[in-house]
C-alpha positions as protocol buffer text, in pm:
chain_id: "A"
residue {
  index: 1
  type: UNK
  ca { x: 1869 y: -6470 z: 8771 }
}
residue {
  index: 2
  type: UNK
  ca { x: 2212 y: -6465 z: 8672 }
}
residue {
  index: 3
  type: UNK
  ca { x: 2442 y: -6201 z: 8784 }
}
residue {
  index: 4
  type: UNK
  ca { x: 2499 y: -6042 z: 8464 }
}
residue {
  index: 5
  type: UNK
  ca { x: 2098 y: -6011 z: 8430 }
}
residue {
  index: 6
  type: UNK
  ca { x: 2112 y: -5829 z: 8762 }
}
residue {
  index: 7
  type: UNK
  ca { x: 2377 y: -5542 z: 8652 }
}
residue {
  index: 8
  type: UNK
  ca { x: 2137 y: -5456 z: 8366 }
}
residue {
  index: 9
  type: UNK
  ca { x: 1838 y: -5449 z: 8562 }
}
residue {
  index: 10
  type: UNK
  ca { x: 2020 y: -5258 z: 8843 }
}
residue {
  index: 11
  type: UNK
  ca { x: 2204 y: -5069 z: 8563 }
}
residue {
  index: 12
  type: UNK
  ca { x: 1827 y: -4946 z: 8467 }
}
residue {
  index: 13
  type: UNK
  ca { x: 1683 y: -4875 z: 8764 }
}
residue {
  index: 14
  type: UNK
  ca { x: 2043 y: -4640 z: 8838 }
}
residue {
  index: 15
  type: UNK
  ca { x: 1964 y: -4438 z: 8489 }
}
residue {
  index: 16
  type: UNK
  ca { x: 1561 y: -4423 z: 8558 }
}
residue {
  index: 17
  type: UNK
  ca { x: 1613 y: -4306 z: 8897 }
}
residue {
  index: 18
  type: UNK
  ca { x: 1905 y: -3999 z: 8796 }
}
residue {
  index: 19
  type: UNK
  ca { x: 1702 y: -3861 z: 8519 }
}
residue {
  index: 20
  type: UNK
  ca { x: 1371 y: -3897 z: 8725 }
}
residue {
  index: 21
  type: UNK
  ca { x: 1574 y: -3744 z: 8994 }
}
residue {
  index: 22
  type: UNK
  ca { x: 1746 y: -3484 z: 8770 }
}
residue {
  index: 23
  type: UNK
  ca { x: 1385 y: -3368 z: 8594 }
}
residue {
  index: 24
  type: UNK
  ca { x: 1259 y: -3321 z: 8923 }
}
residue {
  index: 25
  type: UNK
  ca { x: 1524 y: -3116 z: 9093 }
}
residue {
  index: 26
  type: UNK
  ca { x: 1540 y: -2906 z: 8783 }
}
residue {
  index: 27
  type: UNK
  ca { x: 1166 y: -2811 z: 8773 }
}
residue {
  index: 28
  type: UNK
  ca { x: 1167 y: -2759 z: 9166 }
}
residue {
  index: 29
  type: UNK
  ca { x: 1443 y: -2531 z: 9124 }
}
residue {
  index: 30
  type: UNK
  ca { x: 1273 y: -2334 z: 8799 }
}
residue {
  index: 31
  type: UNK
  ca { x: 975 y: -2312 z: 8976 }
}
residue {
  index: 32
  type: UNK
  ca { x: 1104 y: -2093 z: 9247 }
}
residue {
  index: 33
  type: UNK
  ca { x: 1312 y: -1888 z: 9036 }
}
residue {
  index: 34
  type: UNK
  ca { x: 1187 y: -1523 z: 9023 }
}
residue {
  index: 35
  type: UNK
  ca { x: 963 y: -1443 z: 8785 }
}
residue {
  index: 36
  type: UNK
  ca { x: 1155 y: -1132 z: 8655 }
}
residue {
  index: 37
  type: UNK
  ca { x: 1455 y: -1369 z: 8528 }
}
residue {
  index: 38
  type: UNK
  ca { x: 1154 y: -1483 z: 8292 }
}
residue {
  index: 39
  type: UNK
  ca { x: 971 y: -1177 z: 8176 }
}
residue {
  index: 40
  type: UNK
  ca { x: 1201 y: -1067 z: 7927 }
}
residue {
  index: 41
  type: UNK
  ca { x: 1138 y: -1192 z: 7576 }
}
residue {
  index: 42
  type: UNK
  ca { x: 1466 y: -1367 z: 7550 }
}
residue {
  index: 43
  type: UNK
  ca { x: 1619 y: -1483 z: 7249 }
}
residue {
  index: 44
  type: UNK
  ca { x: 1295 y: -1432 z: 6999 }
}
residue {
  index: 45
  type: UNK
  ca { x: 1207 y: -1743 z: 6746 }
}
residue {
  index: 46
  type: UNK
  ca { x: 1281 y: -1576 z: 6403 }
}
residue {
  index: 47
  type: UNK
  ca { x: 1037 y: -1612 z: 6085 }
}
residue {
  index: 48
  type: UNK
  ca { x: 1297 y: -1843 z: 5960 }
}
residue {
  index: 49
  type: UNK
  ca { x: 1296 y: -2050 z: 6290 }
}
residue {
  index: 50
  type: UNK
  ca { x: 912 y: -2058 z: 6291 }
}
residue {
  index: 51
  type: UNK
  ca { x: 875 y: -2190 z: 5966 }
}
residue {
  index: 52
  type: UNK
  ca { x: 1149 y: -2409 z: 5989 }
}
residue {
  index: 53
  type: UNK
  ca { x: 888 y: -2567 z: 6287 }
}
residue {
  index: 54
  type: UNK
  ca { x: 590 y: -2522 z: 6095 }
}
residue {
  index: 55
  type: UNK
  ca { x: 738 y: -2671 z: 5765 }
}
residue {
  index: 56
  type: UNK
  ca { x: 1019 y: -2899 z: 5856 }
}
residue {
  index: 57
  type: UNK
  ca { x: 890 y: -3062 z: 6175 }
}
residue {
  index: 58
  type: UNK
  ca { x: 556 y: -3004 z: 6101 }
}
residue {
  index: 59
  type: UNK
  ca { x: 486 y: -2872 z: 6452 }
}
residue {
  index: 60
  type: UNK
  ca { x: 141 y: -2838 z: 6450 }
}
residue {
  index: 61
  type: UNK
  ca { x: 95 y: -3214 z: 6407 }
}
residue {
  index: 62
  type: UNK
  ca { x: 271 y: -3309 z: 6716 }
}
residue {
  index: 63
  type: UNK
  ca { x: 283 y: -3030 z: 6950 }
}
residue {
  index: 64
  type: UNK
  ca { x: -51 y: -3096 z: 7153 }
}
residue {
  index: 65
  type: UNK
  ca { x: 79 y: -3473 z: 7221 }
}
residue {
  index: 66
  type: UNK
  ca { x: 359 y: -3337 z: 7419 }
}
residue {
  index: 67
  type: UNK
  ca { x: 301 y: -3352 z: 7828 }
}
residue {
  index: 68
  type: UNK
  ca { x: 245 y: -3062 z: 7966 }
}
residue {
  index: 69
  type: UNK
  ca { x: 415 y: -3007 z: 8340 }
}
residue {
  index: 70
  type: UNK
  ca { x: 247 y: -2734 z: 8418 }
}
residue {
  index: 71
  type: UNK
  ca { x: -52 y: -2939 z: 8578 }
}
residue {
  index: 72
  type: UNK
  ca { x: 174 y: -3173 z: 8800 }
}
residue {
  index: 73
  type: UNK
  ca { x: 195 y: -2877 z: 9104 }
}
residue {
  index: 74
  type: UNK
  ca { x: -68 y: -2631 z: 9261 }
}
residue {
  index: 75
  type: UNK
  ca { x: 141 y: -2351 z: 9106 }
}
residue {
  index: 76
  type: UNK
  ca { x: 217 y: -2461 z: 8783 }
}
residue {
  index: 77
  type: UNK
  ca { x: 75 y: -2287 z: 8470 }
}
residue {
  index: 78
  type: UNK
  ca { x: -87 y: -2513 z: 8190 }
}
residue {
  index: 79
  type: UNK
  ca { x: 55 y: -2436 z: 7868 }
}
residue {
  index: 80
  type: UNK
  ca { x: -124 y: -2699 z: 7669 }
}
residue {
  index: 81
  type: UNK
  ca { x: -415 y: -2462 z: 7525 }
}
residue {
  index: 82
  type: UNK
  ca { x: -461 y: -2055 z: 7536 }
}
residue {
  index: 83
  type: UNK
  ca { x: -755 y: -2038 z: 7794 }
}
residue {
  index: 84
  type: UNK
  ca { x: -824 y: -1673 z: 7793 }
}
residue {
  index: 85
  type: UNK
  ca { x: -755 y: -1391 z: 7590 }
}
residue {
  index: 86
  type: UNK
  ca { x: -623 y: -1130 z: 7847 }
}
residue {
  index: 87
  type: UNK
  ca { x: -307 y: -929 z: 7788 }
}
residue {
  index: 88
  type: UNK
  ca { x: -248 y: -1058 z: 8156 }
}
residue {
  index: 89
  type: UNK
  ca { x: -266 y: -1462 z: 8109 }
}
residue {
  index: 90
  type: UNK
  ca { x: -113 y: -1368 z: 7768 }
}
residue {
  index: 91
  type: UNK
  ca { x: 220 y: -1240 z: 7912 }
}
residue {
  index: 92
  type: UNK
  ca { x: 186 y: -1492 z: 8172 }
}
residue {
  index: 93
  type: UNK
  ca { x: 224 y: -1776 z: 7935 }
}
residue {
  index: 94
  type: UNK
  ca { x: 477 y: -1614 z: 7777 }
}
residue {
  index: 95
  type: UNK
  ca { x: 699 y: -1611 z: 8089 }
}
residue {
  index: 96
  type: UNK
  ca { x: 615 y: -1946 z: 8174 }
}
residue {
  index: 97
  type: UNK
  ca { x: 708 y: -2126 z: 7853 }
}
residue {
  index: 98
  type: UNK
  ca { x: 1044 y: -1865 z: 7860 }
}
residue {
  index: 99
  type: UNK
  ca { x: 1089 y: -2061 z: 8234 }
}
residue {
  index: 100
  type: UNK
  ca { x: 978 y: -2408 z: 8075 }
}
residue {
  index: 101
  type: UNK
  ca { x: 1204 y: -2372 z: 7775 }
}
residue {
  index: 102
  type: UNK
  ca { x: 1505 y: -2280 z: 8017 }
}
residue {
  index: 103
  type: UNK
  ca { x: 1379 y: -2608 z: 8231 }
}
residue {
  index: 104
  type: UNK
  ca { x: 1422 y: -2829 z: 7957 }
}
residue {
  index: 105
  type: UNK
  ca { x: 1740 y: -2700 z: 7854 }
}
residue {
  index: 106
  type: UNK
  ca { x: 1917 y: -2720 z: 8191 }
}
residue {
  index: 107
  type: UNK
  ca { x: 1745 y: -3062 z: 8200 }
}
residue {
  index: 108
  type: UNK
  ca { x: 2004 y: -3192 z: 7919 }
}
residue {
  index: 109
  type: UNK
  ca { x: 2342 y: -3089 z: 8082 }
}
residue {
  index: 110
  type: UNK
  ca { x: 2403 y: -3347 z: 8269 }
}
residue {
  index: 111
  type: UNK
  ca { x: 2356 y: -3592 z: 8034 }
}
residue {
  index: 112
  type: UNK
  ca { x: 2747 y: -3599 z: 7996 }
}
residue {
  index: 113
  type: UNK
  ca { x: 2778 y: -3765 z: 8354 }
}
residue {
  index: 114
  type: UNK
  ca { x: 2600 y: -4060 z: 8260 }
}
residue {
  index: 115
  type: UNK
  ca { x: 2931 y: -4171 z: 8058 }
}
residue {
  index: 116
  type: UNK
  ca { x: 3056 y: -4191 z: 8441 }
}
residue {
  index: 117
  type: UNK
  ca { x: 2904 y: -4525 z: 8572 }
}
residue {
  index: 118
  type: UNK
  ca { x: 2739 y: -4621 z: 8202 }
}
residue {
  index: 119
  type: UNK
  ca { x: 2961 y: -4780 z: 7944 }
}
residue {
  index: 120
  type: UNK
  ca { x: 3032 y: -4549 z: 7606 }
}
residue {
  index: 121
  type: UNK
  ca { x: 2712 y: -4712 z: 7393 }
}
residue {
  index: 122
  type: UNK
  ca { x: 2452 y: -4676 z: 7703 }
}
residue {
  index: 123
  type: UNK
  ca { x: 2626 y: -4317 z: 7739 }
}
residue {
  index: 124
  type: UNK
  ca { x: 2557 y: -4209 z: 7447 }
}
residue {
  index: 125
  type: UNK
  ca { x: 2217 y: -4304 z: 7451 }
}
residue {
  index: 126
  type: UNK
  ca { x: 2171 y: -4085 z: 7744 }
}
residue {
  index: 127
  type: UNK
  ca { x: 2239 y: -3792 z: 7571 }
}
residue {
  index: 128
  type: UNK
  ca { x: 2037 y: -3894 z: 7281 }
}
residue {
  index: 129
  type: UNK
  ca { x: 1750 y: -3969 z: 7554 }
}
residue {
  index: 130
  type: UNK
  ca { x: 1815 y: -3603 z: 7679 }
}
residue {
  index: 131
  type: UNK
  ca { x: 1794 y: -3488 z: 7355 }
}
residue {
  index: 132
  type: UNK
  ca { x: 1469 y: -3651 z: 7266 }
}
residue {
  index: 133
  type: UNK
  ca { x: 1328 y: -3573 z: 7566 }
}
residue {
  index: 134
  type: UNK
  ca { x: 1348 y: -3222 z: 7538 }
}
residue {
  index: 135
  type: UNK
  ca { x: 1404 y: -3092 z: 7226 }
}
residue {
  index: 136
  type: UNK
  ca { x: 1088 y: -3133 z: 7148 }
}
residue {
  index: 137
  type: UNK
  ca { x: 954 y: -2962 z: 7444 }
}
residue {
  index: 138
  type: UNK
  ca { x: 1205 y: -2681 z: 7358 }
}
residue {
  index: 139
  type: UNK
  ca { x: 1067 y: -2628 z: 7013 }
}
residue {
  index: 140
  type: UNK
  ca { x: 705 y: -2639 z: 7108 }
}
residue {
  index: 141
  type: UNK
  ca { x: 762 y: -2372 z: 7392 }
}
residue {
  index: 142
  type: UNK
  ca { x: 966 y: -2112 z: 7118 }
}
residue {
  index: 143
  type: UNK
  ca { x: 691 y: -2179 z: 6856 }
}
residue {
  index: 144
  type: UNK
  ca { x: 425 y: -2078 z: 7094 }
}
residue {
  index: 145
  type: UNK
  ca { x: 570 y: -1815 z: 7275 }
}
residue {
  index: 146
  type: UNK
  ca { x: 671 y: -1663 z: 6930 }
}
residue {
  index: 147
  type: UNK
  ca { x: 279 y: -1656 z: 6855 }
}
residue {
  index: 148
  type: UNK
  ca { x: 200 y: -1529 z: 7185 }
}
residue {
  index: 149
  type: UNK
  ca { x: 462 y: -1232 z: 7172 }
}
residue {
  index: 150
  type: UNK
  ca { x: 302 y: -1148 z: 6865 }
}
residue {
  index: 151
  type: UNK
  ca { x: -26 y: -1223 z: 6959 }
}
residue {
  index: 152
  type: UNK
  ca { x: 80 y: -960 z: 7234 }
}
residue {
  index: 153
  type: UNK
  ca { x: 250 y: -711 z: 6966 }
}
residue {
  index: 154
  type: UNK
  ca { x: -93 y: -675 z: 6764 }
}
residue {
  index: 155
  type: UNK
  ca { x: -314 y: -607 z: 7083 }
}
residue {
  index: 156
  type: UNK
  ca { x: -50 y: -324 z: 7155 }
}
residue {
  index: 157
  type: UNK
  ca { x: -47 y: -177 z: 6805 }
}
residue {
  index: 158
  type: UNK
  ca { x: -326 y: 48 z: 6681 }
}
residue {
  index: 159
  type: UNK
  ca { x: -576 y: -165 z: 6543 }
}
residue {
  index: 160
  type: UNK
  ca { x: -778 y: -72 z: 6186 }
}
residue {
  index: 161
  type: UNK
  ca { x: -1138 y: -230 z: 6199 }
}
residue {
  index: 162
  type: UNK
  ca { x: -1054 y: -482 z: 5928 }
}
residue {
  index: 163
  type: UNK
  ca { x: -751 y: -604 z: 6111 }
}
residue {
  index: 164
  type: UNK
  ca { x: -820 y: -958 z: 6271 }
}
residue {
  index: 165
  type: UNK
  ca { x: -626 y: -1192 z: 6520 }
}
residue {
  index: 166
  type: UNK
  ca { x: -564 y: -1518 z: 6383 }
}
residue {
  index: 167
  type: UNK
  ca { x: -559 y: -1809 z: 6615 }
}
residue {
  index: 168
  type: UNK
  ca { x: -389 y: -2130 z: 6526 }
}
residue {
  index: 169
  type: UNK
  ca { x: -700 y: -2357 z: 6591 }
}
residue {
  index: 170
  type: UNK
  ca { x: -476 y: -2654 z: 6690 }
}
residue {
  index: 171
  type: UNK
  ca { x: -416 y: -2439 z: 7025 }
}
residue {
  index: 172
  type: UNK
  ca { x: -750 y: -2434 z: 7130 }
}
């Protein structure tokens, strides 16, 4: 092997290893951050975000293929599928895909310091690694946790006895 062949294999393993070491780090940290920096409702999807998802990306086709983290520790919270109905795991998944859309978002900042030891083309395609690592993550997170906050706004309102909660069944 030539030594050319070896600075792009060694190149590779440098890049693999930062942003396996970089996701990591990032969803240690999040994981130990206080719960309280989470339970606030943040910065709420809007009805023209949500169907900006729902039409343009067509989120519901896609969403359930992403990974979901929340199984790879003890204390991690699956977000893949609603598994109960209680106002309790509701708010709960609300906070944790308010943490998990914070996660991925830190997760892309430093994609910048790749441009340090990569050249300007393997750089940029870094960031657009970043990017498509976790935007999508990002957008699936707000789209659900906009359903769940509502989901959590109906239970609290006064209920006639023709209203009815709507699931999306793709979440089940």
């Amino acid at each position: 092997m030539d030594s050319q062949m070896s600075s792009v294999i060694c190149n590779i393993g440098v890049n693999a290893g930062a942003w396996l070491l970089i996701h990591l780090l990032v969803t240690a940290v999040h994981a130990r951050l206080p719960d309280r920096w989470f339970a606030v409702t943040g910065y709420p999807a809007s009805k023209k975000e949500l169907l900006f998802y729902t039409n343009a990306l067509k989120i519901k086709a896609w969403k359930n293929r992403l990974p979901d983290g929340g199984g790879w520790s003890k204390q991690g919270f699956r977000k893949k599928r609603i598994e109960e109905r209680s106002e309790a795991y509701l708010e709960r998944y609300q906070l944790e895909a308010h943490r998990g859309e914070w996660c991925h978002l830190i997760s892309m900042l430093p994609a910048p310091l790749f441009f340090l030891w990569n050249s300007p083309m393997v750089g940029m395609m870094m960031v657009l690694y970043a990017l498509a690592a976790n935007l999508p993550c990002i957008f699936a997170l707000r789209y659900n946790r906009a359903r769940i906050l509502r989901l959590l706004d109906r239970r609290t309102a006064p209920m006639s006895s023709d209203s009815v909660v709507q699931i999306d069944p793709g979440t089940r």
